[in-house]
N, C-alpha and C positions, 0 to 999 in steps of 0.2 A: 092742508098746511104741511111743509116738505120739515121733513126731520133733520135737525141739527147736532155736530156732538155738541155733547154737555162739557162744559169747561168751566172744572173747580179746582176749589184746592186740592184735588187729589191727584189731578193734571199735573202739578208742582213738582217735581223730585228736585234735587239736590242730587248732587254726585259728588263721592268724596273723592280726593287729589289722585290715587290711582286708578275707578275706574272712567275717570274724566280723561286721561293720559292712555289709557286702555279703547277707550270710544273714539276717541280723533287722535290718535297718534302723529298724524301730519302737521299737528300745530303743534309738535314740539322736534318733531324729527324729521320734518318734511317727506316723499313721498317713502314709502316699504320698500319692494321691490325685493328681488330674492339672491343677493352679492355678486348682480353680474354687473352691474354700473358701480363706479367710485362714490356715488353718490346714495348709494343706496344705504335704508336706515341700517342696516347694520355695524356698517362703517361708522354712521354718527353717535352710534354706540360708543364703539371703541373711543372716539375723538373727544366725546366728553368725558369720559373718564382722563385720559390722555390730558385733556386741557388742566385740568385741577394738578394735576403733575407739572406741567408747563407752570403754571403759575406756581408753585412752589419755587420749581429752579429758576423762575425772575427775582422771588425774591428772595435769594440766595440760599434756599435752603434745601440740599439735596443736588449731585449734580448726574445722576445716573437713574435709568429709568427703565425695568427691565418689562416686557408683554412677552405672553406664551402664548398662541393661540393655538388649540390641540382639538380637531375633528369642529364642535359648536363652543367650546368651552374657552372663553378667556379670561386673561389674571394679570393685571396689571400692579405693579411694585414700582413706589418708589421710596426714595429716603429724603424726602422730607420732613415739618415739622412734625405730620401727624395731625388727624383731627383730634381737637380737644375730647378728653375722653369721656365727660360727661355729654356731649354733643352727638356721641356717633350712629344713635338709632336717627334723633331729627335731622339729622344733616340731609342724609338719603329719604325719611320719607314722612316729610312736614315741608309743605310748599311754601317760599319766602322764607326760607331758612338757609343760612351760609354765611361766608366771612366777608363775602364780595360786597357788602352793602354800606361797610367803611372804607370810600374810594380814598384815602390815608394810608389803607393798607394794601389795596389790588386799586393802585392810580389808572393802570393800563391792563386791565385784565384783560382775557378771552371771552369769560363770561361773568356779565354781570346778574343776570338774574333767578339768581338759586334754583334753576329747573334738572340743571343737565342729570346729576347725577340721578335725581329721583324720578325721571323720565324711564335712563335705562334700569334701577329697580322696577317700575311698574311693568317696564314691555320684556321682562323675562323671566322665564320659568326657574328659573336657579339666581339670588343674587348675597351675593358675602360681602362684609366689610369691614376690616381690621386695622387697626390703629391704633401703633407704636410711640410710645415717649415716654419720658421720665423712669424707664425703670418699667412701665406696666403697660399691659395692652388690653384690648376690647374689642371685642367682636360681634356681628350679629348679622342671623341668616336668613333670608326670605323669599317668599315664593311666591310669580305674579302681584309682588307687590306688598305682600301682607306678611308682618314678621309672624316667623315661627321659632326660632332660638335665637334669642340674647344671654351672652355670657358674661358673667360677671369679671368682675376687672382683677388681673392675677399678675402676677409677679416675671419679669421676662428679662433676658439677656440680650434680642433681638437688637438692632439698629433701628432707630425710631425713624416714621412714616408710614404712608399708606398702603393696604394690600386690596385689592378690589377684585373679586370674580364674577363670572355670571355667564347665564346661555340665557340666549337672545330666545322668546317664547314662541316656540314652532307653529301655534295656531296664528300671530299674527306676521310673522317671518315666513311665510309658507314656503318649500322646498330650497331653503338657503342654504348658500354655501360660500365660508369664507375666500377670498383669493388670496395671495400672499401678495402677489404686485399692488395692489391695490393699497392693502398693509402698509408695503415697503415705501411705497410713493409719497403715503400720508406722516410718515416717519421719516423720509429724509427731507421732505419741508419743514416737519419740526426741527432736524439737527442745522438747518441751512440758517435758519431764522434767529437759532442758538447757540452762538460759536460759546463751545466749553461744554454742550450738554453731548453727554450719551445715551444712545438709544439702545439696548441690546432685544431682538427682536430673535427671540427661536432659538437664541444662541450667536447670532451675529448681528456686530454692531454698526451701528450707525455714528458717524462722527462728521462736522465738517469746520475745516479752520477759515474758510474763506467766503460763506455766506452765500447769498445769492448769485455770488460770479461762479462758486460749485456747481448750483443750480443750473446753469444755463450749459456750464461745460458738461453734466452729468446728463443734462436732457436734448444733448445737438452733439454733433458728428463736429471734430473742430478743424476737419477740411473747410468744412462747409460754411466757416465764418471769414465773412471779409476781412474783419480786423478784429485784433486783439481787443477780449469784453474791456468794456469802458466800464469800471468798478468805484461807486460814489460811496460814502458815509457820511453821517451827518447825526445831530442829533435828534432822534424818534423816525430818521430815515434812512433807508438803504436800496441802491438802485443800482442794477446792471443792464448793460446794454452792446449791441452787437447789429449788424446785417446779416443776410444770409445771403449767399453765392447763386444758390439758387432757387427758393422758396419765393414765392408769389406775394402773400399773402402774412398780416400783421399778426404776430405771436406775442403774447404777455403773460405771465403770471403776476398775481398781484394780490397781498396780503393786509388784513389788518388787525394789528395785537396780534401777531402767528397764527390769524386763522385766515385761510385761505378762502378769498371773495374770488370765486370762478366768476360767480355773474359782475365785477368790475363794480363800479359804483364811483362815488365821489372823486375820491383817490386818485385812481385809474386816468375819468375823466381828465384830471388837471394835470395827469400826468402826462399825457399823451400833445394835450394843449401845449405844456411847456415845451416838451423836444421841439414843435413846431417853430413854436416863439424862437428859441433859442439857437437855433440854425439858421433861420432868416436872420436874423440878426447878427450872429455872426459870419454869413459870408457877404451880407448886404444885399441879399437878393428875395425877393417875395414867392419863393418856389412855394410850388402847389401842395399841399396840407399832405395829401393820399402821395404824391411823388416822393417824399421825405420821411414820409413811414413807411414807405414799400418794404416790405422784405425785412422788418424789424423784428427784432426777436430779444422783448428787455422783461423784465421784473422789477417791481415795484413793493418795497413793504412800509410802510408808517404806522405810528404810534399816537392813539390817540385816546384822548381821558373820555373815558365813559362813551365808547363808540354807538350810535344810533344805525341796527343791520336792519333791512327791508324786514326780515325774517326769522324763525328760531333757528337756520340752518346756517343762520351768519354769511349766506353767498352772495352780499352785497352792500355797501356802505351805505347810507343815509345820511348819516352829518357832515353837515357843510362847514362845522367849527373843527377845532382840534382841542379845546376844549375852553373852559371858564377865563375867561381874559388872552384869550391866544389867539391869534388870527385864523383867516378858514383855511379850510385843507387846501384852497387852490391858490391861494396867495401865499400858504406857507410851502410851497412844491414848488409855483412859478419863480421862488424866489433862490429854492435849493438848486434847481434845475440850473435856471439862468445865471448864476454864478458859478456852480463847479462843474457845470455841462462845458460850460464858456472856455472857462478855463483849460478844463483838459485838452480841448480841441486846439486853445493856443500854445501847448505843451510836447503836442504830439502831432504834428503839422503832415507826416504821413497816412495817419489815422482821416485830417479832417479831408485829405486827399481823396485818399479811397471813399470817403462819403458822399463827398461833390461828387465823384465822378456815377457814383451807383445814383443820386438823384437825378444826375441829367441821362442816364440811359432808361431811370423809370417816365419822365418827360419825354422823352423821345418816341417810347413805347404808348405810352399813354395817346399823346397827338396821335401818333399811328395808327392807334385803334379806337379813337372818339367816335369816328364817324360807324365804325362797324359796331362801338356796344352802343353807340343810339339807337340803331336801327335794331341790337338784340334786345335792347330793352321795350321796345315799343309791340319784337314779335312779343315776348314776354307776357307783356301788359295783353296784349288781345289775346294770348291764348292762355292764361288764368280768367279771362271773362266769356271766352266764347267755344273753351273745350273740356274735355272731363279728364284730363293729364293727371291734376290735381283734386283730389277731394279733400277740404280744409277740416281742421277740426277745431271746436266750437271756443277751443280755449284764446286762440287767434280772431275769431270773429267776436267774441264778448270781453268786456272786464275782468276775466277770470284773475282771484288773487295768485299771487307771488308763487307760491307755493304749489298753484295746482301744475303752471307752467311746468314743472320739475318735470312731472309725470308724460309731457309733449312727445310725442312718435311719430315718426314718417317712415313709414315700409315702403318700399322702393319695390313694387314687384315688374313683374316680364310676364304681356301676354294676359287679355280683356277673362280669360277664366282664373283665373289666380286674385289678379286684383277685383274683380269681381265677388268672389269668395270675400276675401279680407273685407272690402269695403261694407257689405250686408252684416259681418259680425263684430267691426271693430267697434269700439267705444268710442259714439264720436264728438266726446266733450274733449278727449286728448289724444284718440289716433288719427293720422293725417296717412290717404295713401297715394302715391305717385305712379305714376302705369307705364313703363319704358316701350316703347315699339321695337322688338326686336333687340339684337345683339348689340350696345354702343360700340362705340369705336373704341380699339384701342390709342388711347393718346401718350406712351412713352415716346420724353423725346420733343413731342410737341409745344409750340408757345401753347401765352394765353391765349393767342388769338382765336386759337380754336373753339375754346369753350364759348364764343360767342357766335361763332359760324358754325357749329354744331346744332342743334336744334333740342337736341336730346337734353346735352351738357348746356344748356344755355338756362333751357325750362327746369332742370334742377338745382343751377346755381340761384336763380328767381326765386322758387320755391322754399329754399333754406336763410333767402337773405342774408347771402353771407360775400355778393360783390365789394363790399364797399370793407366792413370789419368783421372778423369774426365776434365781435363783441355781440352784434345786430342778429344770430343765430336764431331763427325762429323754433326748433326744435330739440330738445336735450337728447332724442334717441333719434339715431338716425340708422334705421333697420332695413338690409340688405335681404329683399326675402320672395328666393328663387328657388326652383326645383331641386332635389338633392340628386341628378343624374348629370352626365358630362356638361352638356351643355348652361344647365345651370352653374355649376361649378366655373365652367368658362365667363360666364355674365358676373357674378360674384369676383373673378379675379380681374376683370375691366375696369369695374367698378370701383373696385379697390385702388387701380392702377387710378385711374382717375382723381381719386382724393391723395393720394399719396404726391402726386404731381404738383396740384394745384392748391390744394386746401390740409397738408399733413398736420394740420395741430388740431383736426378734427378729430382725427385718429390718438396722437398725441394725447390730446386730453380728454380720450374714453367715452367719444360720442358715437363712432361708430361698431353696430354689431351684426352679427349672421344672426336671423332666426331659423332656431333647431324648427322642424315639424316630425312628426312621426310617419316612421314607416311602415308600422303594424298597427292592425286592429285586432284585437283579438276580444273576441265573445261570446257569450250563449244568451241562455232565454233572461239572463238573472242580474247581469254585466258586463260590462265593456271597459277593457284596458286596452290603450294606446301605449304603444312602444316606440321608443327614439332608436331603437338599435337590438341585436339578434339577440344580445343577453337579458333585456328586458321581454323579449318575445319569450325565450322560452321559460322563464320565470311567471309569465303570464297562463301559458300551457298549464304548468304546474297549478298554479293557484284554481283555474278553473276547472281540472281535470276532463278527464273525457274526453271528445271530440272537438272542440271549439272552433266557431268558423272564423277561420286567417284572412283578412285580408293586406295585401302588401297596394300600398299608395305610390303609384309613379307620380303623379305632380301635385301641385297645391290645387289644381284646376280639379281634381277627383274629389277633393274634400268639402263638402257640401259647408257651408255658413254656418248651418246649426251647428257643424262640429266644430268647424275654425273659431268659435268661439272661446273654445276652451285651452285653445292653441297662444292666443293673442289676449286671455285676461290674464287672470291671478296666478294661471299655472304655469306664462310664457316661459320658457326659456331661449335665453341668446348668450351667444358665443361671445365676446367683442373682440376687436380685433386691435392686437396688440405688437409693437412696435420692440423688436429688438437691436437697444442700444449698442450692440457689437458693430453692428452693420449702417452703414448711411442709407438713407435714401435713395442714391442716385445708385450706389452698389445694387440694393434689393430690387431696383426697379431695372435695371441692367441685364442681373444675371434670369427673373424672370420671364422681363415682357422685352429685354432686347435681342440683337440676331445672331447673339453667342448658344446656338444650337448644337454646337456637340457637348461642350460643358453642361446645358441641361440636360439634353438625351442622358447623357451618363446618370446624373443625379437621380433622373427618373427612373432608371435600370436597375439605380444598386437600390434606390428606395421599395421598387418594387420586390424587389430579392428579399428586401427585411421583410416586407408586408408577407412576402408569400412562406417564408420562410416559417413565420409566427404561427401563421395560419395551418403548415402540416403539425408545428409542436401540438396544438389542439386537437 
């Protein structure tokens, strides 16, 4: 008779409210990651504190909101009412506890379900929280979760509201590090959403008087708009809208209750329906859905009582109502839209000019190239079923929840030894890798037509699902992961050139990254450290003393699986690649990848002079 476990009460645990938030962290902050993605938990750290601020200056109390973030350490201040001061140990760490539960008082919060703030108490090693009013304040301090000082309630002259510190806990943060872009991005969506709040972030502030039509001018080049943003408001809605001169492909941001739903949802959905509607109809003509979004580039934010998000990362709407007796989000938008879209178009007869004309040239193009993406979609289709381009990973082939999606990869490498490596060591619940043949084409300059008569560019526009909307992203990391010698370098800035062309709001909103690998090994009989670069090598030397044998790594194709492992889990690090607003697109893609070669020669000369320059100081 074969032995079974024994399964008793003693099998039973219970787990109390922080190490339950310590155990599955993803179901309150979606995936970890280590501050190289926007989305990574540490940021939603910051963001729920931040939201409880937010909600104080909706409801009118406090209008300035100061963050310090210093090395791991942040401290957010605001002057609001203040937590009640008998309340301020349970607030942060007694689960179903908060004020959010008389929708009376938070109609349209951020969050409704008293998790945030006692999430980022559990998940850090350092957490404070003081609160000011009346005359006195309290405070109390804790570690991973579990109080260690409460002070009793004493006599202040302060400005009443809330003060919040904490470092994010480095055993489940592993090798984290704040960015400030990231920071700054997540903060002036707060000021955009908040015309009257200030943000003061490090010492500089954030303000904006004009809402999401800021937004769209602070995040695009405004050569590069056909027409002046078309700027709506309404009540529980705000919408801006624009084309783009020369972007391909549909660009949205889109908010609910000030938190930002990157994955779109309900909202979104009815949002996009209406512009539809409401262009057919007003020029009278049934143009093609994908013709009349081409090249769109709007923001969307609404307000809604008691929002239903797929998720605890709030990245996507759920509710089809807008609240208890009020119509659904899509009839309440098809109706906003369709009345003051309508209108402004019959107010500015220039504007609806330029529109018509940018549909009938996406029409034009479209017909032009039906017959060439049938034919890329069908190479497409057979060569996902009948070659090994792509290897899938299993979060796309199963039911996998909301949330695991987060953590989606697709490494892009060059050359049957490299992606060989990655593929035997990736995780393949959530890394996907893609195998390039050789050097792609450089496409500055090029239509889209290319990317469909390209073979290369066709199989990884397929692969990401992203021909039709960027909404339909099959991947949230899209990792660029090539040798660290010239020619890799070379394949890395094609690539780049390539999304930059045809797909920039990839880049835009932080999906694309370089993966670092190491260029040293360094070890003896005892241990082995990897180096990313010479000052970790010789710090390595050090640590092991003695002789220790170096090895230097030319490509990913030398690094054997069993190590790539350690490359591609918990320890990855990646670069992302980041967009500087000084410059358009069409400028950076210009002076790089086009045939202004003495202007780069120089650049390359005098850059080389700093590099080598640097190099004798040392």
């Amino acid at each position: 008779m074969s032995q079974t476990s024994q399964y008793t009460e003693e099998n039973i645990r219970s787990l109390d409210w922080k190490e339950h938030i310590r155990m599955r962290p993803g179901m309150y902050i979606g995936k970890l990651g280590d501050g190289s993605s926007a989305d990574d938990g540490i940021y939603i750290l910051v963001k729920e504190v931040l939201d409880n601020c937010i909600d104080e200056f909706v409801m009118g109390a406090g209008k300035t909101i100061e963050i310090s973030v210093q090395g791991n350490k942040v401290i957010v201040r605001d002057y609001g009412r203040g937590i009640p001061l008998g309340k301020v140990v349970d607030v942060v760490s007694k689960m179903n506890t908060g004020g959010k539960y008389d929708s009376k008082a938070f109609k349209k919060s951020v969050g409704l379900n008293g998790v945030g703030t006692k999430a980022v108490n559990a998940l850090s090693s350092y957490f404070r929280v003081e609160s000011t009013r009346d005359g006195k304040s309290k405070s109390a301090e804790f570690e991973t979760g579990n109080l260690v000082n409460e002070e009793e309630l004493a006599e202040t002259s302060r400005r009443r509201g809330t003060k919040v510190s904490f470092i994010p806990d480095e055993t489940i943060f592993k090798n984290y590090k704040f960015r400030n872009e990231y920071i700054e991005r997540m903060l002036k969506n707060y000021v955009y959403l908040n015309p009257g709040l200030t943000i003061v972030f490090n010492g500089e502030k954030f303000y904006s008087e004009n809402g999401l039509k800021d937004l769209l001018e602070d995040n695009n080049n405004m050569e590069d708009m056909l027409y002046p943003i078309i700027h709506l408001r309404g009540d529980d809605i705000e919408v801006a809208v624009t084309h783009s001169k020369t972007q391909y492909s549909e660009e949205y941001h889109s908010f609910v209750n000030g938190q930002n739903t990157t994955q779109g949802g309900t909202h979104l959905s009815a949002f996009r329906e209406a512009v539809v509607k409401t262009v057919r109809d007003f020029y009278g003509k049934s143009y093609d859905a994908s013709d009349i979004r081409k090249s769109i580039i709007a923001a969307v934010s609404v307000k809604v009582m008691e929002p239903v998000f797929e998720s605890q990362t709030k990245t996507k709407l759920g509710s089809t109502d807008m609240g208890e007796g009020l119509p659904t989000v899509r009839t309440f938008i098809n109706d906003f839209i369709g009345t003051q879209l309508d209108n402004y178009l019959h107010k500015n007869p220039e504007t609806a000019e330029k529109l018509q004309r940018k549909i009938l040239q996406a029409e034009r193009e479209r017909k032009e190239l039906s017959g060439i993406r049938k034919l890329a979609r069908e190479r497409a289709k057979k060569a996902s079923l009948h070659n090994k381009k792509l290897r899938d990973c299993r979060v796309h082939l199963t039911n996998m929840k909301h949330d695991k999606r987060l953590d989606s990869t697709l490494f892009i490498t060059e050359g049957d030894s490299a992606s060989g490596s990655i593929t035997k060591s990736r995780d393949v619940n959530t890394q996907a890798v893609f195998s390039l043949r050789g050097k792609p084409l450089n496409s500055y300059g090029m239509s889209k037509k290319v990317v469909y008569e390209n073979e290369e560019f066709n199989l990884l526009q397929s692969a990401l699902n992203i021909e039709e909307s960027f909404e339909d992203l099959r991947y949230n990391n899209i990792v660029i992961a090539t040798d660290a010698d010239v020619d890799g370098m070379h394949i890395r800035l094609l690539l780049i050139t390539f999304f930059l062309q045809f797909f920039p709001e990839l880049i835009k909103e932080g999906h694309l990254y370089i993966l670092q690998t190491p260029l040293f090994r360094v070890r003896n009989k005892k241990e082995t450290i990897y180096c990313y670069n010479e000052e970790e090598k010789q710090a390595a030397i050090n640590k092991l003393k003695g002789k220790p044998e170096i090895t230097r790594f030319k490509g990913l194709g030398e690094i054997s699986p069993d190590e790539f492992k350690h490359f591609i889990g918990d320890d990855i690090r990646l670069d992302p690649i980041m967009l500087d607003k000084a410059m358009s697109i069409e400028s950076l893609l210009e002076f790089y990848m086009g045939k202004n070669t003495p202007d780069r020669q120089e650049f390359i000369i005098n850059n080389l002079k700093v590099e080598l320059d640097l190099i004798e100081e040392e």
